[in-house]
MARVO-681950 format. One record per residue: x negated, y, z of N, C-alpha, C in turn. Coordinates in steps of 0.1 Angstrom, whole numbers, plus 5000, padded with zeros to 4 digits. Atoms other than C-alpha are relative to their C-alpha. Last residue first. Example, Ala and Ser with C-alpha at 12.3 -4.5 7.8 and 13.67 -1.06 7.14 Angstrom:
residues 2
<rec n_x="5009" n_y="4989" n_z="5000" ca_x="4863" ca_y="4989" ca_z="5071" c_x="5008" c_y="5011" c_z="5008"/>
<rec n_x="4991" n_y="4988" n_z="5000" ca_x="4877" ca_y="4955" ca_z="5078" c_x="4991" c_y="5012" c_z="5000"/>
This chain:
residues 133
<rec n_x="4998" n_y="5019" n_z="5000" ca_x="5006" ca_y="4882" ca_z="4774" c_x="5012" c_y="5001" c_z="4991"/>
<rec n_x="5006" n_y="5008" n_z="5005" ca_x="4996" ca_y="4919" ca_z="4760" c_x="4999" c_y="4981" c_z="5002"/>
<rec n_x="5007" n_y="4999" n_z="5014" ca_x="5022" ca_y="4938" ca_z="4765" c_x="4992" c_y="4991" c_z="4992"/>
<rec n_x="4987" n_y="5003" n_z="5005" ca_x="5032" ca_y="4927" ca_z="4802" c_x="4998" c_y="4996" c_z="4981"/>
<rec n_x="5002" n_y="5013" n_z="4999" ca_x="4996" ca_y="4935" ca_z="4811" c_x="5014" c_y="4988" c_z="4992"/>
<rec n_x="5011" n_y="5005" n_z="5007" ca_x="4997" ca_y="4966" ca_z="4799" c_x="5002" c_y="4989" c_z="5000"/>
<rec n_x="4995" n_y="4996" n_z="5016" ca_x="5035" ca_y="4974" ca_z="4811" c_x="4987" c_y="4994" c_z="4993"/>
<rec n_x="4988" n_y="5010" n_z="5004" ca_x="5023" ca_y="4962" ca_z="4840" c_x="5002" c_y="5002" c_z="4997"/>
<rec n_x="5008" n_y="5009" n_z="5004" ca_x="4991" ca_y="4986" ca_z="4841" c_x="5010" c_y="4986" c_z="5003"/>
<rec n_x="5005" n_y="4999" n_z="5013" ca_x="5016" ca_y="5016" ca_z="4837" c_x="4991" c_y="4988" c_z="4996"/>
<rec n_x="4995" n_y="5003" n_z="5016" ca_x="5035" ca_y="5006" ca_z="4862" c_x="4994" c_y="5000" c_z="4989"/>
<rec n_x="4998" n_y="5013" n_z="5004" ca_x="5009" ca_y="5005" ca_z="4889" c_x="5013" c_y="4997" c_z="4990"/>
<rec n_x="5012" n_y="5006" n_z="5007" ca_x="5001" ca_y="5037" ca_z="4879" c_x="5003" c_y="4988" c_z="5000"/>
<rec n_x="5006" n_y="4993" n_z="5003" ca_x="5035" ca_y="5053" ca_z="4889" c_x="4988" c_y="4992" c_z="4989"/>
<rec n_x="4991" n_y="4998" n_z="5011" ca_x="5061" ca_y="5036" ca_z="4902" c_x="4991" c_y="5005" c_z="4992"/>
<rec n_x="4995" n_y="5005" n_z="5005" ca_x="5039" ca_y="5019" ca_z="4926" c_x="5005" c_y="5001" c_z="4989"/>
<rec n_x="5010" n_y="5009" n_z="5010" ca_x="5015" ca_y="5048" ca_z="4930" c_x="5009" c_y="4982" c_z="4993"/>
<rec n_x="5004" n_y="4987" n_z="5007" ca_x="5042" ca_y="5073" ca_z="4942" c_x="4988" c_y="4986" c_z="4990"/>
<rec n_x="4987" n_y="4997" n_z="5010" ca_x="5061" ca_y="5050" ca_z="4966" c_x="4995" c_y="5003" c_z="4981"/>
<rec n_x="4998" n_y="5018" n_z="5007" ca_x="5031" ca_y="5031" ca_z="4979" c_x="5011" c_y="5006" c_z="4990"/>
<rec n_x="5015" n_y="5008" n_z="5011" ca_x="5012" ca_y="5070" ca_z="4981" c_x="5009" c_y="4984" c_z="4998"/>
<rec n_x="5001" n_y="4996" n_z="5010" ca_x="5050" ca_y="5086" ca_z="4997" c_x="4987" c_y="4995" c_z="4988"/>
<rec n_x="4989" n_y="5001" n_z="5012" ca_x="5054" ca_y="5060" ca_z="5020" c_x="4999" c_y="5010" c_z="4987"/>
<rec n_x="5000" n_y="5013" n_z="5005" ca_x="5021" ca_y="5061" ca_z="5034" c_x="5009" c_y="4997" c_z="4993"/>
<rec n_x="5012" n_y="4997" n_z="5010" ca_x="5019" ca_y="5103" ca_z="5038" c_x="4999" c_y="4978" c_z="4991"/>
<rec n_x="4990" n_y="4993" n_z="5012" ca_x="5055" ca_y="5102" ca_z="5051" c_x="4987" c_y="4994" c_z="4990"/>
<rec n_x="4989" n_y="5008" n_z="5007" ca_x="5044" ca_y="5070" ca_z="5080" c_x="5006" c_y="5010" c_z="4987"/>
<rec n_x="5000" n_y="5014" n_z="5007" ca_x="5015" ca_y="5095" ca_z="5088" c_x="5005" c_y="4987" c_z="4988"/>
<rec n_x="5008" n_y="4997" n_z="5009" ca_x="5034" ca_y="5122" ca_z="5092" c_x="4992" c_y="4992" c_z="4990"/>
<rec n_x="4991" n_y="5001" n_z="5012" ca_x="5056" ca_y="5104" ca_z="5114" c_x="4993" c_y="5008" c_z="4986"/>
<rec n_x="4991" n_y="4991" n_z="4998" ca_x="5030" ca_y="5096" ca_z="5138" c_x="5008" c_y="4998" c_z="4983"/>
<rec n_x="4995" n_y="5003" n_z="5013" ca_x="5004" ca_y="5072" ca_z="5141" c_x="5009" c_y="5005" c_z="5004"/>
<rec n_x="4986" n_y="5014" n_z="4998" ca_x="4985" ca_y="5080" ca_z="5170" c_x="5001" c_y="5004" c_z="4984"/>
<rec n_x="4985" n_y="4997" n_z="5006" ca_x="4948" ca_y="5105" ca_z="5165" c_x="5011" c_y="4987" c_z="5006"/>
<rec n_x="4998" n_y="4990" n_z="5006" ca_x="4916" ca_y="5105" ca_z="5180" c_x="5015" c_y="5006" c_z="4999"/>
<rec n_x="4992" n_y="4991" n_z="4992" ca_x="4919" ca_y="5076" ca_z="5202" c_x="4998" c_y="5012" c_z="4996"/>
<rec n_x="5010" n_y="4995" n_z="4994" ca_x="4882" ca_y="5058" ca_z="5190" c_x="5013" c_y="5012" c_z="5008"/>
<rec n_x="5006" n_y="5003" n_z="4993" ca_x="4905" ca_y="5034" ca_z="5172" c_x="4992" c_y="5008" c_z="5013"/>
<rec n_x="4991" n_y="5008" n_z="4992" ca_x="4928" ca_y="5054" ca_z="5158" c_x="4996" c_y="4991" c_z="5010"/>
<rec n_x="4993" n_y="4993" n_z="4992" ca_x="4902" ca_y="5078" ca_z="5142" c_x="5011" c_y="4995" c_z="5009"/>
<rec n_x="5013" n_y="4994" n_z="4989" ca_x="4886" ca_y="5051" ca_z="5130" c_x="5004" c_y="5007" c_z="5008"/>
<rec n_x="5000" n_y="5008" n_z="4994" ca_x="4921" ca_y="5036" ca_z="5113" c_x="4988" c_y="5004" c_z="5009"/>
<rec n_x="4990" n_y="4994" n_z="4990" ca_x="4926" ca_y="5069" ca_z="5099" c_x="4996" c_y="4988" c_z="5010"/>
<rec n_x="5000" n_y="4991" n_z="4991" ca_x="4891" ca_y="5063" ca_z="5083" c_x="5010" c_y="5002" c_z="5009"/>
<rec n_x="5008" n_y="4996" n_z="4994" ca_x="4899" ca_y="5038" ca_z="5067" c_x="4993" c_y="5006" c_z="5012"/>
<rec n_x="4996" n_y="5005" n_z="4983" ca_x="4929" ca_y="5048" ca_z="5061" c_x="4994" c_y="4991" c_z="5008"/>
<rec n_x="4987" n_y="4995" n_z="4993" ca_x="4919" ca_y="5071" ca_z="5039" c_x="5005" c_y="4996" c_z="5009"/>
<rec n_x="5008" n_y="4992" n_z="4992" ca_x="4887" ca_y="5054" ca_z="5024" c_x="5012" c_y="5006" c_z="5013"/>
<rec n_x="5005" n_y="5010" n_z="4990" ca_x="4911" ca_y="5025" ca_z="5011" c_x="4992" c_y="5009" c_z="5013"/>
<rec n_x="4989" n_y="4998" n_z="4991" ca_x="4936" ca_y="5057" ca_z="4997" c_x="4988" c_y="4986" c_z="5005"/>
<rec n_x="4998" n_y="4993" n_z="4992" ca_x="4903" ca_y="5068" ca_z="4975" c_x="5007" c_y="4994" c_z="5015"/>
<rec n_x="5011" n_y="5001" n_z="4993" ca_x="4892" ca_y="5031" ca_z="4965" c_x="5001" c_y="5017" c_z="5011"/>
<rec n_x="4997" n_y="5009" n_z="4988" ca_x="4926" ca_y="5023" ca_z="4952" c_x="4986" c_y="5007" c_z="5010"/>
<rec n_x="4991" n_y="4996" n_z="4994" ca_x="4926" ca_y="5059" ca_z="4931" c_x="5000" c_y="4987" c_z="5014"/>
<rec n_x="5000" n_y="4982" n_z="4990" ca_x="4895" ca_y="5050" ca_z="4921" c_x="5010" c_y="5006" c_z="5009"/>
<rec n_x="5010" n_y="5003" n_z="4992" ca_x="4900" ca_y="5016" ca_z="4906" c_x="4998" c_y="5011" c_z="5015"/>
<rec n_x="4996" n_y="5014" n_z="4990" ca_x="4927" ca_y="5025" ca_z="4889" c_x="4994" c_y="5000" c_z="5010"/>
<rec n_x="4992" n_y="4992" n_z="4996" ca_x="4905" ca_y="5054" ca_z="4872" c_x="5009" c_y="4990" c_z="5009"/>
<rec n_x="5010" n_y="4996" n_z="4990" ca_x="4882" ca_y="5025" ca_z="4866" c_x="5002" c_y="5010" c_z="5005"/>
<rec n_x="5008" n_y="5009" n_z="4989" ca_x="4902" ca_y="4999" ca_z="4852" c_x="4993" c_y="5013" c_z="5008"/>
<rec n_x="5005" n_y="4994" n_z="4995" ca_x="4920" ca_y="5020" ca_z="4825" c_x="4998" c_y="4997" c_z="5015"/>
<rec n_x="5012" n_y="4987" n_z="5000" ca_x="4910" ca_y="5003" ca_z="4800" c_x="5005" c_y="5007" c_z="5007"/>
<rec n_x="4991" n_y="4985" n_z="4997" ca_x="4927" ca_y="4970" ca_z="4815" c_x="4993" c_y="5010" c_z="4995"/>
<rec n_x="5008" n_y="4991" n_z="5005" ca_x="4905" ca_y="4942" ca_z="4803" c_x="5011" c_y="5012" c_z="4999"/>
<rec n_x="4993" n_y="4991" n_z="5010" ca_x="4933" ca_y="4920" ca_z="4811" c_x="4992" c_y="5007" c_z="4995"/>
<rec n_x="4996" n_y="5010" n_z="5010" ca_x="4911" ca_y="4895" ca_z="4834" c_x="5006" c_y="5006" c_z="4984"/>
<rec n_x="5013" n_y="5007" n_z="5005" ca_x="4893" ca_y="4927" ca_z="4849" c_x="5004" c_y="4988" c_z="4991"/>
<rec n_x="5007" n_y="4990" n_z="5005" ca_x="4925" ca_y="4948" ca_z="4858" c_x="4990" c_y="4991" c_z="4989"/>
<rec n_x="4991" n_y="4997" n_z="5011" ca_x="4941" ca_y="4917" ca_z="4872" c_x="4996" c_y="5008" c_z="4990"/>
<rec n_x="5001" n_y="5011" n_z="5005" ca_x="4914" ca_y="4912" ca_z="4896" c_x="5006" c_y="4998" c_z="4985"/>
<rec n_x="5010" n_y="4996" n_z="5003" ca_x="4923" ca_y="4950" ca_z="4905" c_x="4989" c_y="4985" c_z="4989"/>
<rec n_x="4997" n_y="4993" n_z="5012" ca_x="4955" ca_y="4936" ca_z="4910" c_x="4987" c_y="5004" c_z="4993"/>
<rec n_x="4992" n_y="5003" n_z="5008" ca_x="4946" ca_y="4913" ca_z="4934" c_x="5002" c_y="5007" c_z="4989"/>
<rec n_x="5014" n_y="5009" n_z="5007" ca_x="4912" ca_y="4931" ca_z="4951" c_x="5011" c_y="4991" c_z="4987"/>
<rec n_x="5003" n_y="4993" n_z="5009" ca_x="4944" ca_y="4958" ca_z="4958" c_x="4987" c_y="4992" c_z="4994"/>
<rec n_x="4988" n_y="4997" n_z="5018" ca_x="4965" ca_y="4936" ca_z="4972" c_x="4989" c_y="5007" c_z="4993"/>
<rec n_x="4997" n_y="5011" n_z="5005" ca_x="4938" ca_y="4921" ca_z="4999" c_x="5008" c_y="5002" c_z="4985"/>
<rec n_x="5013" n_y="5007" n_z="5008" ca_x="4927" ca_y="4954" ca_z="5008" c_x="5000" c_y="4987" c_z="4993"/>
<rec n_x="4998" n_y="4993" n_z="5016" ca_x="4964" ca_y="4965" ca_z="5011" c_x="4985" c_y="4999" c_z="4996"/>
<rec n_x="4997" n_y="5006" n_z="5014" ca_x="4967" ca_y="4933" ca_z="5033" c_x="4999" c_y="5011" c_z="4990"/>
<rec n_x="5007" n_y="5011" n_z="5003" ca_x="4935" ca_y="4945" ca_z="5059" c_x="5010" c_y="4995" c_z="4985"/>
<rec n_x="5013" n_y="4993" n_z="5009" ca_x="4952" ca_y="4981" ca_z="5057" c_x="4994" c_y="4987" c_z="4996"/>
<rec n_x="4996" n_y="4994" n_z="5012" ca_x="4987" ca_y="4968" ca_z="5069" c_x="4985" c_y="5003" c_z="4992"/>
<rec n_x="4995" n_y="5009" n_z="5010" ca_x="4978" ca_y="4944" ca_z="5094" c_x="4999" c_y="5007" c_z="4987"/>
<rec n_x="5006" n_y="5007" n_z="5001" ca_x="4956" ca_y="4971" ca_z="5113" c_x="5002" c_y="4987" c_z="4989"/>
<rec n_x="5016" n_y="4996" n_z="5006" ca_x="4976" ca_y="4993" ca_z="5114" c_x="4997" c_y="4992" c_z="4994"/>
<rec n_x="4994" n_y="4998" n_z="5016" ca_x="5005" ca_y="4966" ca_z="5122" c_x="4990" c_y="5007" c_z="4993"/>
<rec n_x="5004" n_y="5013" n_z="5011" ca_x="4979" ca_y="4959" ca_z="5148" c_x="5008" c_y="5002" c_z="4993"/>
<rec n_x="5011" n_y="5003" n_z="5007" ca_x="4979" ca_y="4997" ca_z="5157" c_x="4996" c_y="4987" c_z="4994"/>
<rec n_x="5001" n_y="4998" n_z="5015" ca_x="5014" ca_y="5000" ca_z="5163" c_x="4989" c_y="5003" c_z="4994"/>
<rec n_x="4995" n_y="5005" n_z="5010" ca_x="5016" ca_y="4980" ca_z="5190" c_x="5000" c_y="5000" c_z="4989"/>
<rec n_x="5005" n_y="5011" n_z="4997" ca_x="4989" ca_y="4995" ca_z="5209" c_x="5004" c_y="4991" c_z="4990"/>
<rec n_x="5018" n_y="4999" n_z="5012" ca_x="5001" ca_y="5027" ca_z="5201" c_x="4996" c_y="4991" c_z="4999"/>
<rec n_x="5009" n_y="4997" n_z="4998" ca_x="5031" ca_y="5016" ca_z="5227" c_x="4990" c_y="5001" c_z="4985"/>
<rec n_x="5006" n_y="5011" n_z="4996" ca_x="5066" ca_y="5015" ca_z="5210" c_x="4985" c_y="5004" c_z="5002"/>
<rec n_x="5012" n_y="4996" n_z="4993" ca_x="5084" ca_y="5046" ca_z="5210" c_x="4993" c_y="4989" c_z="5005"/>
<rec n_x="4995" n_y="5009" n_z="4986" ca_x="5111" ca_y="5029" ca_z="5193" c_x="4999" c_y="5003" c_z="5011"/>
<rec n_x="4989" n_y="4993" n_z="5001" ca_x="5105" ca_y="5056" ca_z="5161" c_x="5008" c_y="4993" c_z="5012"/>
<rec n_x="5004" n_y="4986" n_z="4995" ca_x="5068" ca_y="5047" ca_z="5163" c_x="5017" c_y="5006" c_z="5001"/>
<rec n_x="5010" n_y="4993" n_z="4984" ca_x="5076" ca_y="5008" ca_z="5164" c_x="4997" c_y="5014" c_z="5001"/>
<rec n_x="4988" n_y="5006" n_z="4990" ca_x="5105" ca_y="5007" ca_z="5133" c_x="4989" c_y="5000" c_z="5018"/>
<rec n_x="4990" n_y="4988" n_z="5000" ca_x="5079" ca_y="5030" ca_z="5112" c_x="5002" c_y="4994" c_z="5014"/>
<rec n_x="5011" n_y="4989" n_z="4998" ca_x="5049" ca_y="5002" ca_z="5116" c_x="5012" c_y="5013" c_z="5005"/>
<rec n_x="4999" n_y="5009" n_z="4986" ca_x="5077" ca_y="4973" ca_z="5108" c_x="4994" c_y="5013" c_z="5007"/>
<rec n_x="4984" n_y="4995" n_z="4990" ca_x="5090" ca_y="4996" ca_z="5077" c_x="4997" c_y="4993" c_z="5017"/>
<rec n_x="4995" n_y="4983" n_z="4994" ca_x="5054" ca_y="5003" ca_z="5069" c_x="5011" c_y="4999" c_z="5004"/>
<rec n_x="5013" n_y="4991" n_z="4989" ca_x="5044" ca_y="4966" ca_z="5072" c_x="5001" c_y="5017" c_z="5001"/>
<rec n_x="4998" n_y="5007" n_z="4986" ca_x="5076" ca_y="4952" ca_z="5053" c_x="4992" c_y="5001" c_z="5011"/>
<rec n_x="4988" n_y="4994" n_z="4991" ca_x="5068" ca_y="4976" ca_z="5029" c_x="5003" c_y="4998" c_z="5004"/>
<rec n_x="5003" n_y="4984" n_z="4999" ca_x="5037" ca_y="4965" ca_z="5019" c_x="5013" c_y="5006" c_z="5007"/>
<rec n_x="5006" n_y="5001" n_z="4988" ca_x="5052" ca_y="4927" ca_z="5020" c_x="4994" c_y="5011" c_z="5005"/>
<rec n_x="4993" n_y="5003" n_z="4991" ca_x="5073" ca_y="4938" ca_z="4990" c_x="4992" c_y="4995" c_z="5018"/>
<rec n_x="5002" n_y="4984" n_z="4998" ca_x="5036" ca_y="4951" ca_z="4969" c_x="5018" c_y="4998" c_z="5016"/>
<rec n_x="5011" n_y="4994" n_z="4988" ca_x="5024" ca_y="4917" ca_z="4978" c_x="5009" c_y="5014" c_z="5006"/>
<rec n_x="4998" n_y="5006" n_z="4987" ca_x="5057" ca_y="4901" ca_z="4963" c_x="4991" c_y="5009" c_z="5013"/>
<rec n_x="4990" n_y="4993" n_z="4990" ca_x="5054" ca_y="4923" ca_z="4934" c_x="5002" c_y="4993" c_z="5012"/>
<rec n_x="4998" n_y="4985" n_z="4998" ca_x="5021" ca_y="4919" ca_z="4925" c_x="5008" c_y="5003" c_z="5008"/>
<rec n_x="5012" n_y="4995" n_z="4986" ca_x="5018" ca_y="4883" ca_z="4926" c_x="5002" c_y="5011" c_z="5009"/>
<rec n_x="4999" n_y="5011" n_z="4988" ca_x="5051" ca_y="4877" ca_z="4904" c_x="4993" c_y="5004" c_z="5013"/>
<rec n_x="5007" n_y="5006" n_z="4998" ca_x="5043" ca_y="4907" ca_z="4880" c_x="5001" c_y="4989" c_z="5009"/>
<rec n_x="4997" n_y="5010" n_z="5005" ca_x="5076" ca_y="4920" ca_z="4866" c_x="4988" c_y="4990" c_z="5001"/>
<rec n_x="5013" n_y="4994" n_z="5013" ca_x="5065" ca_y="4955" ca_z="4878" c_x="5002" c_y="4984" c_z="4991"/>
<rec n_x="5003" n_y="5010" n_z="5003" ca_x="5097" ca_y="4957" ca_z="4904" c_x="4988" c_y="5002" c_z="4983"/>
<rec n_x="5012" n_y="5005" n_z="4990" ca_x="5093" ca_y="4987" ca_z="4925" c_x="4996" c_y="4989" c_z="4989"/>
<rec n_x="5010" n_y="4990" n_z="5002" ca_x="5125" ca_y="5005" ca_z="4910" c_x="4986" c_y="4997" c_z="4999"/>
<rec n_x="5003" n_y="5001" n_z="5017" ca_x="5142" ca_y="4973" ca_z="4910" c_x="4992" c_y="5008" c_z="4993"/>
<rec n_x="4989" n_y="5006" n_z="5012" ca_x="5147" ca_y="4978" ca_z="4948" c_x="4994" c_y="5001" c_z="4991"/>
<rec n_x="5003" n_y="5004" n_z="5014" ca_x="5128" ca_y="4982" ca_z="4981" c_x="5010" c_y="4996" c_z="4991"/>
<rec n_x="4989" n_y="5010" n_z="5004" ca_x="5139" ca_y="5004" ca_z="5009" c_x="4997" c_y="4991" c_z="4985"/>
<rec n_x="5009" n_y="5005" n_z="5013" ca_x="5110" ca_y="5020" ca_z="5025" c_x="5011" c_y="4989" c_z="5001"/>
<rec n_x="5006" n_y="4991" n_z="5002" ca_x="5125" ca_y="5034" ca_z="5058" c_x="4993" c_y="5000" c_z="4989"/>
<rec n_x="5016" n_y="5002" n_z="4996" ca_x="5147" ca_y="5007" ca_z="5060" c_x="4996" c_y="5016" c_z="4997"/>
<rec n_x="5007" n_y="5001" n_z="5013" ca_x="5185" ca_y="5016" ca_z="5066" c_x="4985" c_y="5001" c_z="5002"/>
């Protein structure tokens, strides 16, 4: 079983959205499936690396979305992406420079924020968007 199992739960009825937000979890289960292989660090830094570059990519998407819809709450949204961008960010520095590996901790703290904000906020601004088209 994946480590990030997607189902219906996930689904925001947005086309874009959800496919991105499905490719997200095909980068933490790939990410997982190499630290649990014991695959070199090496390996599991360009997933890193994959994974943070597309959740910059999804979050300029939706966030795009935000601004077409005149989402009001764009700027708490906003926030919450711009925390978890700092986050790994930074984790990614610290990975670079051999601080830290990506560990299972890691992999809780990522599944639980795509888990947690999926169902969460990004519902609420699909329901908006939903609503209003």
């Amino acid at each position: 079983m994946a480590f990030m199992q997607w189902s219906d739960k996930y689904v925001l009825g947005l086309s874009a959205v959800d496919e991105q937000h499905q490719n997200l979890f095909i980068l933490v289960n790939k990410m997982h499936d190499l630290v649990v292989s014991g695959e070199d660090q090496s390996a599991v830094g360009e997933v890193l690396e994959e994974l943070i570059d597309y959740t910059v990519e999804h979050f300029a998407t939706e966030e795009r979305l935000f601004k077409e819809n005149k989402y009001p709450n764009y700027e708490q949204h906003k926030q919450q992406h711009d925390d978890l961008t700092q986050q790994v960010l930074d984790l990614q520095e610290k990975f670079r420079e051999k601080k830290i590996t990506v560990t299972f901790e890691i992999l809780e703290f990522l599944h639980d924020w795509l888990n947690e904000h999926t169902t969460n906020s990004d519902l609420d601004y699909a329901k908006y968007v939903r609503a209003k088209n």
